[in-house]
N, C-alpha and C positions, 0 to 999 in steps of 0.2 A: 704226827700230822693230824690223826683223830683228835685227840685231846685239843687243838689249834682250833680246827672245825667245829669243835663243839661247842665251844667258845665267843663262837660268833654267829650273830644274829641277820636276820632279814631288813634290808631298809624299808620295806614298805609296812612286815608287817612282824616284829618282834617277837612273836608268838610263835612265829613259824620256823623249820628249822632252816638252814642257810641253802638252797639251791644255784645251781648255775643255769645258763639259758643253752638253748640248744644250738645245736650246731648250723641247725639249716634256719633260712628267713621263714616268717611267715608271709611275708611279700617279696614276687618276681613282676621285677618291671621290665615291661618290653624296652628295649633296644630301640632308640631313633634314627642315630645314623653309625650306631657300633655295629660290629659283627659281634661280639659276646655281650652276653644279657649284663644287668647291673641289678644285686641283689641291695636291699636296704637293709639297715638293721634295726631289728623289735626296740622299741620303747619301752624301757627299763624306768625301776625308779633311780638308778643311778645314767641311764643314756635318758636324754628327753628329746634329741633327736633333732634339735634348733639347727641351724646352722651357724657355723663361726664359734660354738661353745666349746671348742677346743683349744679358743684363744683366751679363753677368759682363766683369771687367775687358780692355780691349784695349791694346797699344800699336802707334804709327801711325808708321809712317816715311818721311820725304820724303827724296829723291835730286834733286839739281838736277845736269844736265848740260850745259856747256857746247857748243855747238858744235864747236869743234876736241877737243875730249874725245871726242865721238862719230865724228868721224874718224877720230881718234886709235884708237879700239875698232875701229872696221871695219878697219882698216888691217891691226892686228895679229891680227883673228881671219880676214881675208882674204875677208870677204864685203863 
């Protein structure tokens, strides 16, 4: 999985290494007529936060990895 992650880059900014976002929002919106609050989520450079851009079209790519292919990758990046 190291070797996978190492591998992969930042969309915003290639230089940097691959991060995840946190877990909590950085914005809580009051509640209008809920009893539980409604957290939003950060604007990413993969979320942009539109509305309805859930509907628009995606494409999906699977990687199958062998075993000795993942050796094979640690070997040569030396982790």
């Amino acid at each position: 999985m190291g070797a996978l992650l190492s591998c992969l880059h930042r969309a915003d900014d290639s230089s940097l290494p691959l991060s995840f976002p946190n877990r909590k929002s950085s914005q809580l919106l009051t509640p209008k007529k809920a009893k539980s609050s409604i957290i939003e989520d950060d604007k990413t450079p993969i979320w942009n936060g539109e509305e309805g851009s859930e509907f628009l079209p995606c494409a999906l790519t699977n990687l199958s990895f062998s075993l000795d292919e993942i050796k094979t990758i640690k070997s040569k990046l030396g982790v």
